[in-house]
PAZAPA-4460 file (N, C-alpha, C; in steps of 0.05 Angstrom, whole numbers, plus 32768, in hexadecimal, padded with zeros to 4 digits):
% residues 320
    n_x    n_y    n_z   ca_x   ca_y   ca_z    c_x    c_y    c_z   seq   type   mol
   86DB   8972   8612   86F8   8975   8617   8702   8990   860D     1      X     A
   8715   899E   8619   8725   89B5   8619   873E   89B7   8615     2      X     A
   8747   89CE   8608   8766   89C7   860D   8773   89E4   8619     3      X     A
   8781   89DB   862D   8794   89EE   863E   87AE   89F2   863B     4      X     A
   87B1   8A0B   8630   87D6   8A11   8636   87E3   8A03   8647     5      X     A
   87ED   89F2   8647   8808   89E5   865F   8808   89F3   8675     6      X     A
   8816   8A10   866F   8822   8A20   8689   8806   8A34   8696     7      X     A
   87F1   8A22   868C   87DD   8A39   8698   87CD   8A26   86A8     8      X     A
   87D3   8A09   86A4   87CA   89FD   86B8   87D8   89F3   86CC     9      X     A
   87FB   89F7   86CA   8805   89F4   86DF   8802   8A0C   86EF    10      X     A
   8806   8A2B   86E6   87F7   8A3A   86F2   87EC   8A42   8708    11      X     A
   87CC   8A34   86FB   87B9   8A34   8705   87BD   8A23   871D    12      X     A
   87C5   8A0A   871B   87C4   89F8   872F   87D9   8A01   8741    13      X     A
   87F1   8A07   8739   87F7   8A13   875A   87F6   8A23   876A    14      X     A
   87E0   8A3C   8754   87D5   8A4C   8766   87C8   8A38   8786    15      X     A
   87C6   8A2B   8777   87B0   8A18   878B   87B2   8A08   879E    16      X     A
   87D8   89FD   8795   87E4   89FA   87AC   87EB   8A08   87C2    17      X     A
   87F4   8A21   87BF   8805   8A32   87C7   87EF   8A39   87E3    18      X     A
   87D0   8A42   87D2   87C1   8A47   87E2   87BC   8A2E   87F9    19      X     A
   87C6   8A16   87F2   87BE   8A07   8809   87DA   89F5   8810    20      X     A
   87EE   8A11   881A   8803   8A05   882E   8821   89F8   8814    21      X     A
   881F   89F8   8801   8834   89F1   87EF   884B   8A10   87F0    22      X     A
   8864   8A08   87F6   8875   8A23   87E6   8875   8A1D   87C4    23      X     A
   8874   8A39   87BC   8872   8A39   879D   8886   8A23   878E    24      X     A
   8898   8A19   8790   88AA   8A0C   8780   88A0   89F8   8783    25      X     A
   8894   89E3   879E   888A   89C8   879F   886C   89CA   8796    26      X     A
   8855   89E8   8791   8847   89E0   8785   884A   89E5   8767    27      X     A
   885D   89F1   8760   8861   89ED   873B   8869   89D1   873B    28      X     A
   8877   89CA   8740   8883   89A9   873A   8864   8997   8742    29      X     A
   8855   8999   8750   884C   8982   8755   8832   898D   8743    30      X     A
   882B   89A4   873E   881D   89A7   8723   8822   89A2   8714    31      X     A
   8837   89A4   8708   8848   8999   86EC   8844   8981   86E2    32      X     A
   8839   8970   8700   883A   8952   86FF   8821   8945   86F5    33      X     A
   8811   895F   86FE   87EF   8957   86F5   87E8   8961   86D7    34      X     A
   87FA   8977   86D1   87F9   8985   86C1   87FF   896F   86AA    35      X     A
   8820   895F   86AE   8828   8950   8699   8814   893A   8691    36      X     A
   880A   8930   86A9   87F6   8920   86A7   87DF   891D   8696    37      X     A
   87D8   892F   8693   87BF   893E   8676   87D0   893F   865B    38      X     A
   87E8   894D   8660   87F1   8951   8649   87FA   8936   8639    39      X     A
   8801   891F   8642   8805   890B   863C   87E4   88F5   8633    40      X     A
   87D3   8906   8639   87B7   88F6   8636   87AB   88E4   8654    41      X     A
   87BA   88DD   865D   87B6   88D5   867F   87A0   88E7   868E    42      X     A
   878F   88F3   8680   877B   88FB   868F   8774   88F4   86A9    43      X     A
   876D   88D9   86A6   8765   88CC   86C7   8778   88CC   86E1    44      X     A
   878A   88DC   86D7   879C   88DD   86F2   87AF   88F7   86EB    45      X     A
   87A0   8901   86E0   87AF   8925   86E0   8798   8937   86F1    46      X     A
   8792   8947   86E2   8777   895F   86E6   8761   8948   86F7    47      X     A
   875C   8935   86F2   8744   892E   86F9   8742   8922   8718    48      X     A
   876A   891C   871F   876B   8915   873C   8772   892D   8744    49      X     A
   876F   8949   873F   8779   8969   8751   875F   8963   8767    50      X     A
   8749   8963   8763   872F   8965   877B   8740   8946   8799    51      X     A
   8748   8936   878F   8747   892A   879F   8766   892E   87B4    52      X     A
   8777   893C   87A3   878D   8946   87B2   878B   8951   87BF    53      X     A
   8776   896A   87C1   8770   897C   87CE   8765   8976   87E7    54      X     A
   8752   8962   87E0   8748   8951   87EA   8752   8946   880B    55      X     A
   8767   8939   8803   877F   892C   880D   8789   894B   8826    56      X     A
   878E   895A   881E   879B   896F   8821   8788   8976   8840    57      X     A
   8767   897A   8833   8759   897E   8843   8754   8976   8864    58      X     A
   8753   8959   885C   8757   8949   8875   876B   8946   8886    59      X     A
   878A   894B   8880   879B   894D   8887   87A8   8932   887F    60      X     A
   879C   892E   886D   87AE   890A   8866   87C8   8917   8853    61      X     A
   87C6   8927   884C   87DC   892E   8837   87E9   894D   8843    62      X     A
   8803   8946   8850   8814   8961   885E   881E   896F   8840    63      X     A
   8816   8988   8839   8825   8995   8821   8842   899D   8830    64      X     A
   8849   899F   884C   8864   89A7   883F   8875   8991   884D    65      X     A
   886A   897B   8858   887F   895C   885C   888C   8956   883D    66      X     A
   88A7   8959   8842   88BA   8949   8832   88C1   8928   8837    67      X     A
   88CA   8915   882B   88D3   8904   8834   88E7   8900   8831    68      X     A
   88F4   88E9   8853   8914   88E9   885F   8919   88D0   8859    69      X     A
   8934   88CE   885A   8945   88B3   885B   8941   88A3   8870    70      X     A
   8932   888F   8879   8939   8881   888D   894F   886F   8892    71      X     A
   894D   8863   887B   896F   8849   8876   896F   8840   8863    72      X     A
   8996   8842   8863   89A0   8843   8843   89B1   8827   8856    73      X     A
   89AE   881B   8833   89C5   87FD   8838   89D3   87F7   8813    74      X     A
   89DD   880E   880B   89EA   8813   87F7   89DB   8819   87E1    75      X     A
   89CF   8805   87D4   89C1   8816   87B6   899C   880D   87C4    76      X     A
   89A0   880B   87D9   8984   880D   87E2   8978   8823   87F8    77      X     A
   8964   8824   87F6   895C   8836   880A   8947   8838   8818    78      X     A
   893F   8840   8825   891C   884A   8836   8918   885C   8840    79      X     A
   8909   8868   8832   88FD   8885   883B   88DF   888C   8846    80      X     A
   88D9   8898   8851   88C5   889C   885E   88B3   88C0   8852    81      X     A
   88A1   88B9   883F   8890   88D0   8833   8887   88E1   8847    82      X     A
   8880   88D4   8865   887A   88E7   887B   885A   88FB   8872    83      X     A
   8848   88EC   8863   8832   88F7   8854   8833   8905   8845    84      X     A
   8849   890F   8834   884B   891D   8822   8837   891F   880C    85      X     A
   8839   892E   87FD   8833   892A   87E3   883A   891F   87D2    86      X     A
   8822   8907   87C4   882E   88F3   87BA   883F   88F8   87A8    87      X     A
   8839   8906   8792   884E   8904   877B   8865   8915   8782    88      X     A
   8867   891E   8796   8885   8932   8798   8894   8922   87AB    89      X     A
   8892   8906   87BC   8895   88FC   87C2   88A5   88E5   87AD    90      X     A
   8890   88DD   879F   8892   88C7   878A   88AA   88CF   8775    91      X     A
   88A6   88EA   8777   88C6   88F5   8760   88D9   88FD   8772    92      X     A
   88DF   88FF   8787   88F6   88FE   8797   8902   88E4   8794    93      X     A
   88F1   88D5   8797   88F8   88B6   87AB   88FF   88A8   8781    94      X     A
   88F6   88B1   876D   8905   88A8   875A   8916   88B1   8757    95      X     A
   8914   88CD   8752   893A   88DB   8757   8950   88D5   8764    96      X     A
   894E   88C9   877E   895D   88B6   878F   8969   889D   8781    97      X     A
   894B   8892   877B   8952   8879   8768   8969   8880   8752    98      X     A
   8960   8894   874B   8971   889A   8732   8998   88A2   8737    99      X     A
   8997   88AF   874D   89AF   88B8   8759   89B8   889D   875D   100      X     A
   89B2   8888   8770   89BF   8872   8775   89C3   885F   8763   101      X     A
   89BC   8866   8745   89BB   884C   8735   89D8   885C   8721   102      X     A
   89D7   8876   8728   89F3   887C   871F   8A0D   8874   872B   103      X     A
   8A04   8872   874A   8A18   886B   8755   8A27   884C   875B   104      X     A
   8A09   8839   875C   8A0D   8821   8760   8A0D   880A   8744   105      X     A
   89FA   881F   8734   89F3   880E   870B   89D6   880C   871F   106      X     A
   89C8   8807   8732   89AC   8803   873B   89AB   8817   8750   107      X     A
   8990   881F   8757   8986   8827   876A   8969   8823   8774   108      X     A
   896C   8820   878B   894C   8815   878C   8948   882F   87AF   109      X     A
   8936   8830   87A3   8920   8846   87C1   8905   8836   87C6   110      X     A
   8903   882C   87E4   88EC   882A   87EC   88D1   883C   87FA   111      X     A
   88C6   8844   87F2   88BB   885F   87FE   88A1   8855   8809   112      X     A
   889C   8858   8820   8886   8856   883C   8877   8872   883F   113      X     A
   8860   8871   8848   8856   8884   8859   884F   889D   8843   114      X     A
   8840   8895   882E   883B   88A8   881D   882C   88A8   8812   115      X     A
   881D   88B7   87FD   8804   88BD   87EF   87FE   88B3   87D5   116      X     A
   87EA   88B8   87C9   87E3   88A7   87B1   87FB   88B9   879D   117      X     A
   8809   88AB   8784   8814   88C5   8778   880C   88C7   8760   118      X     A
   87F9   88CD   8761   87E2   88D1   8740   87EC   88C2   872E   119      X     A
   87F9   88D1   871B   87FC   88C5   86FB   8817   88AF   8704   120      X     A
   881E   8896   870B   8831   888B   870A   884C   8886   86F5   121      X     A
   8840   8887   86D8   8852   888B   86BF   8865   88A5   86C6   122      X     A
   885C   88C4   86D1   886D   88D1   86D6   888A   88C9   86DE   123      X     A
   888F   88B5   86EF   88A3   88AD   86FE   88AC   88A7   86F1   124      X     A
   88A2   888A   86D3   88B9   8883   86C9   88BE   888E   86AE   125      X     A
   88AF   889D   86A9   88C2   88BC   8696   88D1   88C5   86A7   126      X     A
   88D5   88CD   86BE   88EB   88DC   86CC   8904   88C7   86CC   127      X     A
   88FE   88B2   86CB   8917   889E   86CB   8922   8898   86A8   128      X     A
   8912   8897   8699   8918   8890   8680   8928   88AC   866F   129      X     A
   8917   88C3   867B   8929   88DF   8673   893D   88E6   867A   130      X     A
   8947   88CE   8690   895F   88DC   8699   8970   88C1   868F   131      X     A
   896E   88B0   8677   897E   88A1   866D   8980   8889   867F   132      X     A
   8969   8881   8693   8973   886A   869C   8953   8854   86A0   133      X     A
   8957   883E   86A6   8942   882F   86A7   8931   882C   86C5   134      X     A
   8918   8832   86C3   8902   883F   86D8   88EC   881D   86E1   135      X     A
   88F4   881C   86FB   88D8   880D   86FD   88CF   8817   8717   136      X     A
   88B3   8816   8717   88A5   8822   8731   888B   8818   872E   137      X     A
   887F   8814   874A   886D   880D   8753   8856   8815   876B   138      X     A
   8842   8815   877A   883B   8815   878E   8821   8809   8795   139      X     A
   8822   8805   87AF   880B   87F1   87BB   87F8   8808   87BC   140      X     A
   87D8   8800   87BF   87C1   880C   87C5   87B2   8803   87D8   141      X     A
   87A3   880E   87D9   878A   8802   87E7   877A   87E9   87E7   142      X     A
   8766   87DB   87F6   8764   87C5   87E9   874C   87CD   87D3   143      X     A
   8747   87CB   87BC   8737   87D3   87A6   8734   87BC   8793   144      X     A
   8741   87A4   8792   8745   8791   8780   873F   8776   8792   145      X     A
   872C   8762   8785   872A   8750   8790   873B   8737   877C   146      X     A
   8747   8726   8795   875A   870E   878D   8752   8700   8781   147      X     A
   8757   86F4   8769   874B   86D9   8762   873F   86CC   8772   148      X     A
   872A   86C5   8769   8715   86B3   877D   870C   86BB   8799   149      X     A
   8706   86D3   8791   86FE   86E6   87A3   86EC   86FB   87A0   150      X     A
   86D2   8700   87A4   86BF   871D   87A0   86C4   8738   87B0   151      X     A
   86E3   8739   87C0   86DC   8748   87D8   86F4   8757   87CB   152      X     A
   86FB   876F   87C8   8718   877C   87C8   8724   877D   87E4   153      X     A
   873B   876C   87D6   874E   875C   87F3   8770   876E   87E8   154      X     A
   8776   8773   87D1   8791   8776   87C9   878C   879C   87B5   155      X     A
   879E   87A8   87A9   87A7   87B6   87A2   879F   87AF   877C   156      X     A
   879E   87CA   876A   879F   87D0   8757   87BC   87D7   8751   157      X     A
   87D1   87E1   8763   87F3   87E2   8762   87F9   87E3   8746   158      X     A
   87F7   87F7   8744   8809   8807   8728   881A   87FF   8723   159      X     A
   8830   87FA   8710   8843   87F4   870E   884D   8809   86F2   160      X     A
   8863   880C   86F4   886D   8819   86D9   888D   8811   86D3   161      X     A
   888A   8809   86B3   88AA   8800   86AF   88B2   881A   869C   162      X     A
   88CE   8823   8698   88CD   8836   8680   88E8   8828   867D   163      X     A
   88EE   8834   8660   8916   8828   8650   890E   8845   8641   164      X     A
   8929   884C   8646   8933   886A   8634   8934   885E   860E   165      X     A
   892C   8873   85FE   892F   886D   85E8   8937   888F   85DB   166      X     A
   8945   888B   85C4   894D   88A5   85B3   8934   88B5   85AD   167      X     A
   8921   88A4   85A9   8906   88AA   859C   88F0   88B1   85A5   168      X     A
   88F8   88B2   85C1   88E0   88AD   85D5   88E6   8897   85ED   169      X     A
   88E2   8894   85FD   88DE   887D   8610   88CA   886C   8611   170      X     A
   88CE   8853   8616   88B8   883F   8615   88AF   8836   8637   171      X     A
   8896   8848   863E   888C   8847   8653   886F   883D   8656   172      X     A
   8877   8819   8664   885A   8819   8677   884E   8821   8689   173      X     A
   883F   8828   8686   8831   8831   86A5   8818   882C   86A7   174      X     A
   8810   8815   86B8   87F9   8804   86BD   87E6   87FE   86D8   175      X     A
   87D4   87EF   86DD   87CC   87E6   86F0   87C3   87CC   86F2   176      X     A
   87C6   87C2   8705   87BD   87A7   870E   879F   87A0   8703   177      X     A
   8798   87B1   86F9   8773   87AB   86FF   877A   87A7   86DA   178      X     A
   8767   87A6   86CF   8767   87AA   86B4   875B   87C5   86AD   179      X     A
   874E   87D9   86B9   8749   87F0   86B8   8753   8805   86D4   180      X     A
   8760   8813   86DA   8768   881E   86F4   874A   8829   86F7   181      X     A
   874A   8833   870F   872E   8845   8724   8734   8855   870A   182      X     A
   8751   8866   8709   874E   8881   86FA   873B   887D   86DB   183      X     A
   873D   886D   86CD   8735   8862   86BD   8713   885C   86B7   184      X     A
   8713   8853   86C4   86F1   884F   86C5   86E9   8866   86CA   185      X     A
   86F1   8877   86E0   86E2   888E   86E3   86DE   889E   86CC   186      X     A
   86FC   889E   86B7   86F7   88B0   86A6   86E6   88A8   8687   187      X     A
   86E9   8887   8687   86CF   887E   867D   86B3   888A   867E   188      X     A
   86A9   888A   869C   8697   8889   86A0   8690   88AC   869E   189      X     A
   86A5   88B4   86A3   86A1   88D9   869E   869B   88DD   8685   190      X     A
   86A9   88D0   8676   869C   88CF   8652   868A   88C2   8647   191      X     A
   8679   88BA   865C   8667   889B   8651   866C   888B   863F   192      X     A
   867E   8883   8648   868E   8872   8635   8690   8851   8647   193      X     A
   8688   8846   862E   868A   8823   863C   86A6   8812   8632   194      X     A
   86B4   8801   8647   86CD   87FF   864A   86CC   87EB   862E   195      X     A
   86E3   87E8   8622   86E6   87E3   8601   86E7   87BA   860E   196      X     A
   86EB   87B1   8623   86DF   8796   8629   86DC   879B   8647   197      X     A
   86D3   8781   8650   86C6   8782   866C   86DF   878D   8680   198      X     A
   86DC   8797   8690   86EA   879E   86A0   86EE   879C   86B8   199      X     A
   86CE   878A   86C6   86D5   877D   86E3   86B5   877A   86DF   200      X     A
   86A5   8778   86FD   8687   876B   86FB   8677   8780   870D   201      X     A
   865F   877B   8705   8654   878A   8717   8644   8785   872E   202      X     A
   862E   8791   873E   862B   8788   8752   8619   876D   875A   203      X     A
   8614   876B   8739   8608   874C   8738   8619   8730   872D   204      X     A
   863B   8741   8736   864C   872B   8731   8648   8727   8714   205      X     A
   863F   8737   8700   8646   8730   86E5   8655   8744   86D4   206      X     A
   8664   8738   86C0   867F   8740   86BB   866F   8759   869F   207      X     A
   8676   876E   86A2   866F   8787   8699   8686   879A   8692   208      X     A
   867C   87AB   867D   868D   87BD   866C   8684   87DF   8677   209      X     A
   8671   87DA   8688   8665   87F2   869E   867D   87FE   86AB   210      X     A
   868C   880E   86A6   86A1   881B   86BC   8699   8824   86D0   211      X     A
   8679   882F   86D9   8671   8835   86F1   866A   881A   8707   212      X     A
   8660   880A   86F1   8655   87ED   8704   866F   87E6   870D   213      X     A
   8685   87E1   86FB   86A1   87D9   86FF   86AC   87E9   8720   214      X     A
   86A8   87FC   871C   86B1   8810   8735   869F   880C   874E   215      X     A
   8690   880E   874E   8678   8810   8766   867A   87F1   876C   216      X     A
   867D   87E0   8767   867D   87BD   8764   86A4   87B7   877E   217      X     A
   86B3   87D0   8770   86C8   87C5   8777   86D2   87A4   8772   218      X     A
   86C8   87A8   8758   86D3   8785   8748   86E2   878B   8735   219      X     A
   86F3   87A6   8731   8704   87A5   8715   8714   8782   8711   220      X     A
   8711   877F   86F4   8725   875C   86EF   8749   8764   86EE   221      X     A
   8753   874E   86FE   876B   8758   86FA   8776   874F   86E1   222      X     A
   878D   8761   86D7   879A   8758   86BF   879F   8734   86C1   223      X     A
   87A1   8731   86AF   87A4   870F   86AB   87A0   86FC   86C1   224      X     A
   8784   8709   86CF   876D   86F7   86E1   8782   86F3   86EE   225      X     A
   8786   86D8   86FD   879A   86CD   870F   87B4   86D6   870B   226      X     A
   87C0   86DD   86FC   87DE   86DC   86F8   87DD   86F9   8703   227      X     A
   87C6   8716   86FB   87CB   872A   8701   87CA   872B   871D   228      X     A
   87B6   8718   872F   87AE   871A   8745   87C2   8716   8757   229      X     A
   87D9   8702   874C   87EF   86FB   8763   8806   870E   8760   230      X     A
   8802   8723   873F   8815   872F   8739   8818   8747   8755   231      X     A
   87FD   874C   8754   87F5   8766   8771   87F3   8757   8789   232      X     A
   87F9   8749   8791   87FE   873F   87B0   8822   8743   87AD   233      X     A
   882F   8732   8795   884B   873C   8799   8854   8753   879F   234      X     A
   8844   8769   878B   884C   877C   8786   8849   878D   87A2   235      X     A
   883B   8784   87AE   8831   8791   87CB   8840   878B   87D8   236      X     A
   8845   8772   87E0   8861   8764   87EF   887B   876E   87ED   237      X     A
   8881   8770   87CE   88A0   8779   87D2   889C   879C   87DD   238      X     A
   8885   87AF   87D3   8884   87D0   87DB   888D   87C6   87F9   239      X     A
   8876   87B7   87FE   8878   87B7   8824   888F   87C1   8831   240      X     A
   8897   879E   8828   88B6   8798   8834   88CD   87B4   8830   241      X     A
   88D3   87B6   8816   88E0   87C5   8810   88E4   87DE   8819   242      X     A
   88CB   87EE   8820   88C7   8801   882B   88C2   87FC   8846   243      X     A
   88BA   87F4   8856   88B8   87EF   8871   889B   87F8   887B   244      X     A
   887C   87F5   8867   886D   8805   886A   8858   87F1   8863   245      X     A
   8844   8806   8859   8828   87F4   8860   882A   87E0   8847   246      X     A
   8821   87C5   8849   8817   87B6   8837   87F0   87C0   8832   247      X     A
   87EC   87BC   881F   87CA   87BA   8819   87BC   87B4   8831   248      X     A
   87BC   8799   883A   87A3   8790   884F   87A7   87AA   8866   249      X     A
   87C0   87BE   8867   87BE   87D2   887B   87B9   87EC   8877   250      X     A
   87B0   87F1   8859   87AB   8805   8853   8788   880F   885F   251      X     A
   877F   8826   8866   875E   8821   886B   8757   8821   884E   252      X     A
   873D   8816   883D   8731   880F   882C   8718   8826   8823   253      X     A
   871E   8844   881C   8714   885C   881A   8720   885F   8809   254      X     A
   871B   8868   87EA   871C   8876   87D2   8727   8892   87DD   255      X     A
   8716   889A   87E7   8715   88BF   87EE   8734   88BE   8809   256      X     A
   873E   88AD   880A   8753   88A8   8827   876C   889B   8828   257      X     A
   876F   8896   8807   8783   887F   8802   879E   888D   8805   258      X     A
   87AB   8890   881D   87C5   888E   8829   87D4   887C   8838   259      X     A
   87EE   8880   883F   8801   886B   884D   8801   885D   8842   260      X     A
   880A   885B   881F   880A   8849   880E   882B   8842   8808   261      X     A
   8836   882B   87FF   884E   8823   87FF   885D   882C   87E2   262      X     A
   8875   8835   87DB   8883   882F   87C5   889D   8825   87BC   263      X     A
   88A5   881E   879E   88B3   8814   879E   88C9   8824   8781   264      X     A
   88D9   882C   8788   88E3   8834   876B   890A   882F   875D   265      X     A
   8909   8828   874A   891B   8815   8742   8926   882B   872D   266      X     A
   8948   8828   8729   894C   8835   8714   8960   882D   870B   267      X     A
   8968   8823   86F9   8984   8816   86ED   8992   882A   86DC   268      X     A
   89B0   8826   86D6   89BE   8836   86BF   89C0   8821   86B7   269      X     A
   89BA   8811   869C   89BF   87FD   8689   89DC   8806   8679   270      X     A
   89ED   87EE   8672   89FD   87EE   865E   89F3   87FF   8642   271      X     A
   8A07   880C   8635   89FE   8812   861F   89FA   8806   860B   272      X     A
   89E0   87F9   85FF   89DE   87EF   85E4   89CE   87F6   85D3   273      X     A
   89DC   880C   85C6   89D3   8817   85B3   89BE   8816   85A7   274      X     A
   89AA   881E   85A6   8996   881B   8585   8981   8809   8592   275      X     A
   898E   87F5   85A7   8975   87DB   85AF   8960   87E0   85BB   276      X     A
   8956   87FA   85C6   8938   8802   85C9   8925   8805   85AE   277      X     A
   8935   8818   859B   8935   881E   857E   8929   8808   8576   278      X     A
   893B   87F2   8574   8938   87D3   855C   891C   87CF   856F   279      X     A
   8918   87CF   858F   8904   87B8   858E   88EB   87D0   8583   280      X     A
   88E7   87E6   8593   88D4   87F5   8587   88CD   87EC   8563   281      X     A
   88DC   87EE   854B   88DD   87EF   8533   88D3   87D5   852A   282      X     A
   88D8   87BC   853E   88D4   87A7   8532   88B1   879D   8538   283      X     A
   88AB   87AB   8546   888A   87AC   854C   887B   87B9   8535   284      X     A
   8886   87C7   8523   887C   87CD   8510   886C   87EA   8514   285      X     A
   8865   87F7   84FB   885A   8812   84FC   883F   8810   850B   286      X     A
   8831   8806   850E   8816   8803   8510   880C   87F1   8532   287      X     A
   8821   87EF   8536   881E   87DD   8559   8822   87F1   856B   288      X     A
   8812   87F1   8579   8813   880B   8598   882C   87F4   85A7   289      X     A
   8837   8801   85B5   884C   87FB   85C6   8847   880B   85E0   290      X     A
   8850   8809   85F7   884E   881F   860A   8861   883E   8609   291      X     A
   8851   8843   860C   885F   886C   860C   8856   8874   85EB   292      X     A
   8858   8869   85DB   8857   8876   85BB   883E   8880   85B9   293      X     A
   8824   887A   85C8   880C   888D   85C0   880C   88A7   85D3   294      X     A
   8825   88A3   85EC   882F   88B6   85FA   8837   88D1   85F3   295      X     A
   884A   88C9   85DE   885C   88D9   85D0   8850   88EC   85C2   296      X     A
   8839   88D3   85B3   882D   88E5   859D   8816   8902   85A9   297      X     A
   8809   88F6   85BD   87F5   8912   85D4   8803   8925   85D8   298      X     A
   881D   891F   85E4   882C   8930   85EB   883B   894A   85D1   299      X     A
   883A   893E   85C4   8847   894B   85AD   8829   895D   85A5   300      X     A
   8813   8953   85A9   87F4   8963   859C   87F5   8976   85B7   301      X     A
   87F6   8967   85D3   87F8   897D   85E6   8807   8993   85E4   302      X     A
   881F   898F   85D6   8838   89A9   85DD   882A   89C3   85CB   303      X     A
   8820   89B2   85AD   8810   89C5   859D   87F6   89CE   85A0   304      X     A
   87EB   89C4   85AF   87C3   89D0   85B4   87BC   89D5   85CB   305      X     A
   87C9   89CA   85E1   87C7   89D7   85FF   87C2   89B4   8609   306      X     A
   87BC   89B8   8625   87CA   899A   862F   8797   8992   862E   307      X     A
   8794   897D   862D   877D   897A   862E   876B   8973   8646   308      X     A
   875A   8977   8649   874C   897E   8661   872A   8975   865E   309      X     A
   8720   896B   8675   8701   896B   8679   86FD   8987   867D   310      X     A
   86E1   898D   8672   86D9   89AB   8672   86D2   89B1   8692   311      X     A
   86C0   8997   869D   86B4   89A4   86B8   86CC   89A1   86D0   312      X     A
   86D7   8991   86C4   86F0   898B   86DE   8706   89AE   86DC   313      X     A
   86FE   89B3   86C4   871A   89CA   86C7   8709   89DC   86CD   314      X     A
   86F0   89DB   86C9   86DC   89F6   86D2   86DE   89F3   86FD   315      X     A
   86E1   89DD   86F4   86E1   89DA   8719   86F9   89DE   8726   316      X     A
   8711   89D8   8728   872A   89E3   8722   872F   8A00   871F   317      X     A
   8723   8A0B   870F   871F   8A2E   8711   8709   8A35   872C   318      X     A
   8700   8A22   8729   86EC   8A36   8742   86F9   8A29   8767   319      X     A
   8711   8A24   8762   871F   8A20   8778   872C   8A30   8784   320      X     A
***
């Protein structure tokens, strides 16, 4: 592992947009995004998803200069259409929206269709929690996850992320359906590292701490077995609906292809009550991880040592 100046890897990376069809301002921002991503410790979905964006870019599944439009507004709701965009500049529009209408209505909700994977999902709900209000967001995938009582991936790994603004920091989840995301295992398995408990089965149907068997098997376990399993069929159902776009069973089932994926993003202005992020954070005690606080802390080592990085991935990245 390496560590990189911040602004030399956003930089770098939009040299890289620019060269493939981005105007400079949308590829600083959507570097920024990959960039924060590392800097926060999120490795597996910063630097390490740039090859597959490009990727994206290559085939024509991902338009660098499609923006996404309003299709229909029905007061603090909406639907928008990504039009293939780029996922994460997509994904921070369509919360900014959220965010605009939750000033206007106390909620806002954006359904967003027709768009790309958007890497690091937590980005979103730091963009909602920094701006003093409460963030939830989500999106459907591919099918990659098999249902309870099921060997076949039939449903979605569907991210989900909650964040609440705090004085101190924000308290942000940002998760996956599976008990290890794809991003996750891979970067396990980049470190040879075996997952700290089982993490799904392998291709002999037995339950393994292998992040590559896990991956190649396409058996990641969902979070709380059955309960997680129905959590991602909901979670897919309401993106759908909401957005007017693909559910899972219509996504094609390609790692290297995963577009026309659904979203969902939520943003409240809460009443003011004082201190009550504060008290619950404090009452967990010094020593209990909570979500976002081992965030805080990378981030704070990032601002001072440079943001951190795989050596061969950034060697590859330069030679782009």
């Amino acid at each position: 592992m390496i560590r990189i100046p911040y602004e030399e890897a956003v930089s770098v990376l939009a040299g890289i947009l620019v060269r493939r069809g981005f105007d400079e301002k949308r590829a600083r921002i959507s570097a920024g995004l990959f960039a924060d991503a590392n800097r926060d410790g999120v490795l597996s979905h910063g630097l390490d998803r740039f090859g597959s964006y490009l990727q994206a870019i290559e085939e024509g599944l991902l338009v660098p200069s499609a923006e996404p439009i309003l299709v229909h507004s029905s007061g603090a709701l909406e639907q928008w259409d990504g039009r293939s965009g780029p996922g994460n500049l997509n994904a921070r529009t369509c919360m900014a929206r959220a965010l605009e209408l939750s000033g206007e209505f106390g909620v806002g909700c954006v359904g967003l269709r027709n768009t790309n994977h958007w890497m690091r999902g937590g980005n979103y709900g730091w963009q909602a929690a920094e701006s003093n209000k409460i963030g939830i967001c989500w999106t459907n995938t591919m099918p990659n996850l098999p249902p309870w009582g099921s060997s076949k991936p039939l449903i979605g790994n569907n991210p989900i992320i909650i964040a609440v603004p705090r004085e101190d920091g924000p308290i942000v989840l940002d998760m996956a359906i599976s008990q290890f995301s794809y991003g996750a295992l891979s970067r396990y398995a980049a470190e040879g590292s075996h997952l700290p408990v089982p993490g799904g089965y392998d291709s002999y149907g037995k339950l393994t701490t292998d992040p590559a068997a896990v991956a190649e098997s396409m058996r990641p376990l969902p979070i709380g077995f059955w309960k997680g399993s129905g959590l991602s069929i909901l979670l897919d159902l309401v993106a759908a609906s909401l957005s007017g776009g693909k559910a899972t069973c219509d996504i094609e089932p390609n790692p290297a292809r995963e577009s026309g994926v659904s979203q969902v993003f939520l943003a409240f202005s809460p009443p003011d009550y004082p201190g009550l992020a504060d008290r619950v954070a404090a009452s967990l005690g010094e020593d209990v991880r909570y979500p976002g606080r081992e965030t805080l802390e990378r981030r704070r080592r990032s601002e001072k040592l440079g943001i951190p990085a795989d050596e061969k991935i950034w060697s590859t990245i330069l030679g782009m």
